[in-house]
C-alpha positions in Angstrom: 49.8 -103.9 -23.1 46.8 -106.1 -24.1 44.9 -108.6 -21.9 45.6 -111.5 -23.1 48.4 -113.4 -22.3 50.5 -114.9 -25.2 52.2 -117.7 -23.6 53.6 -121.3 -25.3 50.7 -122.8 -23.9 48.3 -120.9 -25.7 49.9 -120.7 -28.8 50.0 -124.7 -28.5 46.0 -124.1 -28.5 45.8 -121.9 -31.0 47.6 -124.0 -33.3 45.4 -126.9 -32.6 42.5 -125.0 -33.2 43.9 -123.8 -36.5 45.2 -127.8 -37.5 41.0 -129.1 -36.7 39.8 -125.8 -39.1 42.5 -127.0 -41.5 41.7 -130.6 -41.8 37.8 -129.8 -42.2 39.1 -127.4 -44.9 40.5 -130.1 -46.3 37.9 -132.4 -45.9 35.3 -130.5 -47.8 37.6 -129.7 -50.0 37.9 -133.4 -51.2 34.1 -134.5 -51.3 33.3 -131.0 -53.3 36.1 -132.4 -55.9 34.6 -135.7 -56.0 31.3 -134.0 -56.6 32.7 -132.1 -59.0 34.9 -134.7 -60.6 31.5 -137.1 -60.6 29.6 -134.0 -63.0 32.2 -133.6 -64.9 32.1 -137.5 -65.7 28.2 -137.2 -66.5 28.6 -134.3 -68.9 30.9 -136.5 -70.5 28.8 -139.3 -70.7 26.4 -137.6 -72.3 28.3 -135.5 -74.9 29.5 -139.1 -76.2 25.9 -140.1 -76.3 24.6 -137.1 -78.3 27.8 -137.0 -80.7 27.0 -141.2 -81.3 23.4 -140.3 -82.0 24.3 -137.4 -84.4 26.7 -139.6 -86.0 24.0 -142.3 -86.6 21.5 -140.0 -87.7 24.2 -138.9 -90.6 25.0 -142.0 -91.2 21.2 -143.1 -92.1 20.8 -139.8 -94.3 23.4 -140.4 -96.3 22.3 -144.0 -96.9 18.9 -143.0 -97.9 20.1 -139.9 -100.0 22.7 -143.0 -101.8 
């Protein structure tokens, strides 16, 4: 038989140990998305920029070339 006891009461802790590890999980879980969500918008951000300079650039190429 092992030494410790599994009784109702300490299940009861062990599950409330296991909910506080869960919502930190969860927690972190959320800011790294909103981290993540945040670089995501910033790439975009600046592919739109570099595709509206390229586009420009053409644009005054084939002006000069006509």
């Amino acid at each position: 038989m092992s030494s410790d006891k599994r009784t109702v009461a300490s299940a009861h802790s062990r599950i409330d140990g296991l909910e506080k590890e869960v919502v930190e999980i969860k927690t972190e879980l959320r800011i790294q998305l909103k981290d993540l969500f945040g670089r995501v918008k910033r790439t975009e951000q600046i592919l739109w920029g570099t595709a509206g300079s390229i586009i420009a650039l053409l644009i005054t190429v084939l002006m000069k070339m006509g």
